[in-house]
N, CA and C of each residue as an Amber inpcrd file, in Angstrom:
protein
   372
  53.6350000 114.7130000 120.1270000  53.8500000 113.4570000 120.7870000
  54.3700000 112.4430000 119.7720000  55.4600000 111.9120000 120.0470000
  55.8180000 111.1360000 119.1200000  55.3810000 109.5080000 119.9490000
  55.5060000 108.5550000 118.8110000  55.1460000 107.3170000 118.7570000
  56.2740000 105.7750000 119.0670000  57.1090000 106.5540000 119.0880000
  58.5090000 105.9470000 119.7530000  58.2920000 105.9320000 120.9480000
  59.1090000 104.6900000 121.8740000  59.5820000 105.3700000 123.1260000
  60.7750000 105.9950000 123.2440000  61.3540000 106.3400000 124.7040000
  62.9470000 107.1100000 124.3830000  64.0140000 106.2670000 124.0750000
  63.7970000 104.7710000 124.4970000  64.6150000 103.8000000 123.9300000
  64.5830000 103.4070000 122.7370000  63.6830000 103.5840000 122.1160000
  63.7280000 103.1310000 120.4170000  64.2600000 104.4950000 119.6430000
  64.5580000 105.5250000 120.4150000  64.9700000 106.7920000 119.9270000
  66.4840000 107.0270000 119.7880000  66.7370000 106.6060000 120.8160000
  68.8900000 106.5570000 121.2840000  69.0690000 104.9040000 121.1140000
  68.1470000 103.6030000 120.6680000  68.7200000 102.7190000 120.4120000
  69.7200000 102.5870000 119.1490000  71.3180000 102.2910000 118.8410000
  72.4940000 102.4530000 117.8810000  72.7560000 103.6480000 118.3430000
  72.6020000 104.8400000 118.7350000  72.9710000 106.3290000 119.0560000
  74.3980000 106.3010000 119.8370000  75.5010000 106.6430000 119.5440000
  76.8300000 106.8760000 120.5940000  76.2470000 108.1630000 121.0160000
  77.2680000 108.3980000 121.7960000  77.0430000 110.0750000 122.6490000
  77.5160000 111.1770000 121.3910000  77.8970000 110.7840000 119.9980000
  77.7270000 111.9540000 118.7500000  76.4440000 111.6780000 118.3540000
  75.9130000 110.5430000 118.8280000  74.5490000 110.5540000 118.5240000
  74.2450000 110.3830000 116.2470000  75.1380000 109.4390000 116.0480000
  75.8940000 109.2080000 114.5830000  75.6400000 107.1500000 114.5430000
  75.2160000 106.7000000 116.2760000  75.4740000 104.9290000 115.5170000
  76.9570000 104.7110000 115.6440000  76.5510000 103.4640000 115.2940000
  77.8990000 103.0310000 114.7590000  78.7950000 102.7100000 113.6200000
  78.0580000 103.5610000 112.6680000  78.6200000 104.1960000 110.9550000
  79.9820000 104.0300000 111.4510000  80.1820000 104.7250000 111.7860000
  81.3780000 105.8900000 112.1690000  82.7020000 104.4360000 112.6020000
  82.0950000 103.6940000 113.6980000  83.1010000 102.2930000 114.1870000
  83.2060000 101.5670000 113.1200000  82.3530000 101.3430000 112.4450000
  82.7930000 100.2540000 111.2330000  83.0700000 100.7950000 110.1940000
  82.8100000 101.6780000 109.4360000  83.8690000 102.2730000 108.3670000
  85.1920000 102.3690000 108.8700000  85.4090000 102.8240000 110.4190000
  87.0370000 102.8680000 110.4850000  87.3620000 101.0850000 110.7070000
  86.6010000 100.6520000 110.8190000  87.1690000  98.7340000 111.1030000
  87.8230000  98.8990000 109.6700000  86.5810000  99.0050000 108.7130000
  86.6090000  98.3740000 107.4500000  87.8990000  98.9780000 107.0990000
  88.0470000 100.1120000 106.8480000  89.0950000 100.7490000 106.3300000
  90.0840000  99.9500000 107.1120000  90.2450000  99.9690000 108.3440000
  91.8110000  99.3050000 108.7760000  92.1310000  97.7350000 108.1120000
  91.1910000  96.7850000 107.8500000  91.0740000  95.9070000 107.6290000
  91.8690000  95.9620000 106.2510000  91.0120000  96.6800000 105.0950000
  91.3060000  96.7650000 103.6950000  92.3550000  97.6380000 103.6840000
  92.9510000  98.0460000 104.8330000  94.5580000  98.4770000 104.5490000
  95.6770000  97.2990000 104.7510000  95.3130000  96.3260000 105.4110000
  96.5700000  95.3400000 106.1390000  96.7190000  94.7410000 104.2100000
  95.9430000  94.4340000 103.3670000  96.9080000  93.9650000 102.6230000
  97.5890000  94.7420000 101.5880000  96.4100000  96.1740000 101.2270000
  97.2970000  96.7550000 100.7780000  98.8210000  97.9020000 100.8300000
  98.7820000  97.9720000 102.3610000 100.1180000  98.2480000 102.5120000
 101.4820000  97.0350000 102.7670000 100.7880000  95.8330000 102.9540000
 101.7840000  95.1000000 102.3760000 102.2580000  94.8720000 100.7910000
 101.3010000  95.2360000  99.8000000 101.4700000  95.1980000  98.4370000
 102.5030000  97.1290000  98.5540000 102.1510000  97.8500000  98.8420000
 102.7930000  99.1930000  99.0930000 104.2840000  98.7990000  99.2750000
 104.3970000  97.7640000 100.7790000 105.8900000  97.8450000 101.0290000
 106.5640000  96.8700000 100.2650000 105.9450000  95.8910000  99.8640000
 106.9840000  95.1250000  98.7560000 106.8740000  96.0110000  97.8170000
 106.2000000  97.0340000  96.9990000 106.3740000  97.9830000  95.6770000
 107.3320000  98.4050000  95.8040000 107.3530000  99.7320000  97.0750000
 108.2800000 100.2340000  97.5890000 109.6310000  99.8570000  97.6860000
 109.7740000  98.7420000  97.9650000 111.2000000  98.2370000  98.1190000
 111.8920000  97.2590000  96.7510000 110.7600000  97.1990000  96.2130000
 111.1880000  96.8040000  94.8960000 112.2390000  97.5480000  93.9630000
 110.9280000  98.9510000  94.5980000 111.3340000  99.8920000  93.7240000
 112.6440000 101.0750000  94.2600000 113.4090000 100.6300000  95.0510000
 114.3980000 101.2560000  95.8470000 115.8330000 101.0130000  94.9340000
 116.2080000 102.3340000  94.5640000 117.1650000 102.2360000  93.5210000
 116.9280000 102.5580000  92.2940000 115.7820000 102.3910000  91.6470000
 115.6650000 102.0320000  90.4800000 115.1690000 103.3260000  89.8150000
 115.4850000 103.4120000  88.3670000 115.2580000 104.6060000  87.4010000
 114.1340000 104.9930000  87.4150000 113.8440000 106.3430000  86.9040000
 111.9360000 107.0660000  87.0030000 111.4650000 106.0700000  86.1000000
 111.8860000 105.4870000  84.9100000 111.4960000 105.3000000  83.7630000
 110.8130000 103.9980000  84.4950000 112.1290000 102.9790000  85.0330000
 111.0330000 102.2630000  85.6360000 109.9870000 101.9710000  86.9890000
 110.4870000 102.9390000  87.4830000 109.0030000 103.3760000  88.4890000
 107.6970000 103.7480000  87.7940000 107.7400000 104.4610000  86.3940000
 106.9600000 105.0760000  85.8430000 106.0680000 103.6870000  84.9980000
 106.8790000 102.8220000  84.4570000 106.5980000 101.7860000  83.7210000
 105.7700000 100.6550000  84.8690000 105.9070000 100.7410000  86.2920000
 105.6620000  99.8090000  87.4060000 103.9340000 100.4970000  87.0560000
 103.7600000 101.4430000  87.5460000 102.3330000 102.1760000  87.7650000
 101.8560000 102.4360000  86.9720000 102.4370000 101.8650000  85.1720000
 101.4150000 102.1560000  83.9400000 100.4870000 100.6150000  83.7030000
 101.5260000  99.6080000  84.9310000 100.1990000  98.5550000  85.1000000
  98.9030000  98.5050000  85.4530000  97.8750000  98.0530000  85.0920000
  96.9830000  98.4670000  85.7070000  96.8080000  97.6840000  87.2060000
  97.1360000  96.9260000  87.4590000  96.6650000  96.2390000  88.5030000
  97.3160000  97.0310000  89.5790000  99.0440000  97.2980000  89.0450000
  99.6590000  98.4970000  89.8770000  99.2100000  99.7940000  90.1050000
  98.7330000  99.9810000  89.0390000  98.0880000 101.4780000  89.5600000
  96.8480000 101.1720000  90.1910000  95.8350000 100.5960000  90.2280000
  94.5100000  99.9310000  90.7650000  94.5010000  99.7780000  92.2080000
  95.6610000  98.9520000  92.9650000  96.6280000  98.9280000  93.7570000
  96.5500000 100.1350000  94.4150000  97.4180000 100.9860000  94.0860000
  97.9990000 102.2890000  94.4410000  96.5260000 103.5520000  94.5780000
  95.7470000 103.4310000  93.5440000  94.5380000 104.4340000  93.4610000
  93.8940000 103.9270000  95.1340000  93.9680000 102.3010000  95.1000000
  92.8520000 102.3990000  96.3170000  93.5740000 102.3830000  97.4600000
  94.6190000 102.1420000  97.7850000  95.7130000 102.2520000  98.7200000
  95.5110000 103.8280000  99.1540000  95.6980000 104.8030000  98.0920000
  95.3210000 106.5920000  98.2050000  93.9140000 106.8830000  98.7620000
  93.4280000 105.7790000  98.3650000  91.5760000 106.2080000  99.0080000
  91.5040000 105.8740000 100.4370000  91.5430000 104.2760000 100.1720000
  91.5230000 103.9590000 101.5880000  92.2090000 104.4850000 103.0220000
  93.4900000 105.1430000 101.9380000  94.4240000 105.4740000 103.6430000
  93.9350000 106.9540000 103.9980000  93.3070000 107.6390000 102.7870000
  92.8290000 109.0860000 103.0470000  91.4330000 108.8710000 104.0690000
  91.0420000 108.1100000 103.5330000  89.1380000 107.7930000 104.4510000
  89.6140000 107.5000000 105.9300000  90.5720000 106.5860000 106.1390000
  91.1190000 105.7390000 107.2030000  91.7190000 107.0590000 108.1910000
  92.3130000 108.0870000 107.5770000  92.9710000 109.0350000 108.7200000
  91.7470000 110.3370000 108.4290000  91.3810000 110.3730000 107.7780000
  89.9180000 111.7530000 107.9440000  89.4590000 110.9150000 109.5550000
  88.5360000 109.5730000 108.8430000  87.9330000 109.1860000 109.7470000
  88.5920000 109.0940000 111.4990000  89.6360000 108.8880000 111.9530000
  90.6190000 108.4130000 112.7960000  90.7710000 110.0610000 113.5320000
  91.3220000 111.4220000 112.8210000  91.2420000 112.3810000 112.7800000
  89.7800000 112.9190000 113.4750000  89.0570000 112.7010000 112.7420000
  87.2250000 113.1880000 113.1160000  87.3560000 112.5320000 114.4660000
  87.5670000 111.5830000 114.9070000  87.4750000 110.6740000 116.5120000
  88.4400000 111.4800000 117.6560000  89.4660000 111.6590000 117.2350000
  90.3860000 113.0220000 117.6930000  89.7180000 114.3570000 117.9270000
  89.2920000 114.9290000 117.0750000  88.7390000 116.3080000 116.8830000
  87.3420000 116.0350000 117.9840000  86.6400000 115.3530000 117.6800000
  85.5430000 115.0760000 118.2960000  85.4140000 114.9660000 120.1440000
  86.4530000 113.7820000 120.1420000  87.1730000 113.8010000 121.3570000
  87.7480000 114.9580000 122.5740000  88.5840000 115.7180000 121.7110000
  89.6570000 116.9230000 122.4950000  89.3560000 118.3010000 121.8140000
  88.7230000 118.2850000 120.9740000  88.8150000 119.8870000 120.7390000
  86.7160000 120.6380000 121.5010000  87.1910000 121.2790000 122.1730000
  86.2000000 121.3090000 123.2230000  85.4460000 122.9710000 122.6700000
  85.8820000 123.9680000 122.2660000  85.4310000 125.3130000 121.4830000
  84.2330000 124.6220000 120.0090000  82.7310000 124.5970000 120.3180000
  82.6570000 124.3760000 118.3560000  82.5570000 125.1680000 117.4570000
  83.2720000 126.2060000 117.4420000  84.0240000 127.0160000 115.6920000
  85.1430000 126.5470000 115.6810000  85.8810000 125.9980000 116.8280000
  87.5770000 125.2600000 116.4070000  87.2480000 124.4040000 115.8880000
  85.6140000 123.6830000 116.5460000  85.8380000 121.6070000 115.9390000
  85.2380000 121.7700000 114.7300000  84.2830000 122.5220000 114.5050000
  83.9130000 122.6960000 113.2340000  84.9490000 123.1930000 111.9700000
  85.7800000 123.6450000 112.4860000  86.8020000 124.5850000 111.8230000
  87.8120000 123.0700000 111.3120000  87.9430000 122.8340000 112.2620000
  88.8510000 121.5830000 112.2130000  88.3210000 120.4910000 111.7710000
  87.2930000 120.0190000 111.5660000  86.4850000 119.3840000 110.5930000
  86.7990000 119.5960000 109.5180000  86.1190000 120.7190000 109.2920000
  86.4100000 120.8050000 107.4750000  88.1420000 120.6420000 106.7890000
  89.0010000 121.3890000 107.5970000  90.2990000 121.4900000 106.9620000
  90.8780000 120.0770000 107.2720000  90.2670000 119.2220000 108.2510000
  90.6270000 117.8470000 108.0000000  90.3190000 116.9980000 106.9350000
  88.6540000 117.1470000 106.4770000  87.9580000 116.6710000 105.2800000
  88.7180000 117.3420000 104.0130000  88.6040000 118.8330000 104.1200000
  89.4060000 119.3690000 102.8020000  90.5890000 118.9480000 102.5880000
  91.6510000 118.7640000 103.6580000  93.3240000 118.5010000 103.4920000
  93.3060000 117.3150000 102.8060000  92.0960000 116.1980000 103.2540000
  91.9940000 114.8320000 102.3310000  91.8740000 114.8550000 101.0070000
  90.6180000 115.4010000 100.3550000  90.1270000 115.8290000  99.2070000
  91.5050000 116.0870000  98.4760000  92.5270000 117.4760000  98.9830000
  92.7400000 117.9880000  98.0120000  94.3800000 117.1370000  97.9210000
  94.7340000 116.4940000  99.0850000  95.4830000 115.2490000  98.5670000
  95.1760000 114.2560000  97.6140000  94.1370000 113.8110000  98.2060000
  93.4130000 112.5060000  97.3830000  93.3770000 113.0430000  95.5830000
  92.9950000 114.4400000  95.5040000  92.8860000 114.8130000  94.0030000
  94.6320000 114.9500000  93.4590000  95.0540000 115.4290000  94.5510000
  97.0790000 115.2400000  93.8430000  97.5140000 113.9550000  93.3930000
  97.0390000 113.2050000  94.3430000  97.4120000 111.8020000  93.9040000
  96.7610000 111.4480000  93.0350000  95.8670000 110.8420000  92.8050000
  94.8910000 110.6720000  91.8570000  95.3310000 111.4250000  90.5770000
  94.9760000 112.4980000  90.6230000  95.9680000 113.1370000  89.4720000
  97.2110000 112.7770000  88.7220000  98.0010000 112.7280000  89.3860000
  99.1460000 112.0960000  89.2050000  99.4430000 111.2830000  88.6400000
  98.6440000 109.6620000  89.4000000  98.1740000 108.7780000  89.0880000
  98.1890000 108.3600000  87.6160000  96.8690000 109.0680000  87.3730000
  95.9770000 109.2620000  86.2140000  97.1310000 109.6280000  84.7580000
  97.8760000 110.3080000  85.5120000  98.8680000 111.5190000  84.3900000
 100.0180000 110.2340000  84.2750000 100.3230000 109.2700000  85.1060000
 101.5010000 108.2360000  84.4540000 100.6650000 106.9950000  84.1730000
  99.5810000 106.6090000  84.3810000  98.7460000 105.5890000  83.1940000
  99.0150000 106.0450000  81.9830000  98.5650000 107.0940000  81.5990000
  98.0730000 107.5690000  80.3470000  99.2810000 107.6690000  79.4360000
């Protein structure tokens, strides 16, 4: 016998039964993308035309690369998360949604580590 009632049990609960984690990390993330893909598209177009040397010299800034590292985070968290709401939604078999879970989470990871990498490799 538990000491709850059933309303203090499913009170915050969506029907994943997860709260609302899940709604406000994707707010947050959309939020903390509006300015940095405006810093993205002025980079971007700055940088249209111009030699590796100085593309390479743009992202050995730090504020530019700082920029760019969380721009790679945020937009990876922002479409896992967005993705998971999809999957969750329409894929109706669970070894597909589970299946499709992970290679959504993994496809992030092992982007997020290319970039990052990368990254890392024209600071230095």
């Amino acid at each position: 016998m538990r000491s709850q009632t059933p309303l203090q049990r499913v009170q915050g609960l969506g029907a994943a039964h997860s709260g609302t984690q899940h709604f406000w990390r994707e707010r947050i993330t959309s939020v903390a993308l509006i300015p940095l893909t405006i810093w993205f598209g002025f980079a971007a177009l700055a940088l249209v035309g111009a030699r590796e040397v100085d593309v390479l010299t743009f992202f050995q800034h730090p504020w530019n690369a700082g920029l760019m590292g969380l721009f790679i985070i945020t937009l990876l968290v922002h479409s896992v998360i967005g993705m998971q709401s999809v999957i969750d939604d329409y894929v109706q078999q669970p070894a597909l949604k589970v299946l499709s879970l992970l290679l959504n989470r993994g496809f992030a990871w092992l982007m997020g580590a290319i970039c990052l990498v990368a990254l890392l490799r024209i600071v230095s």
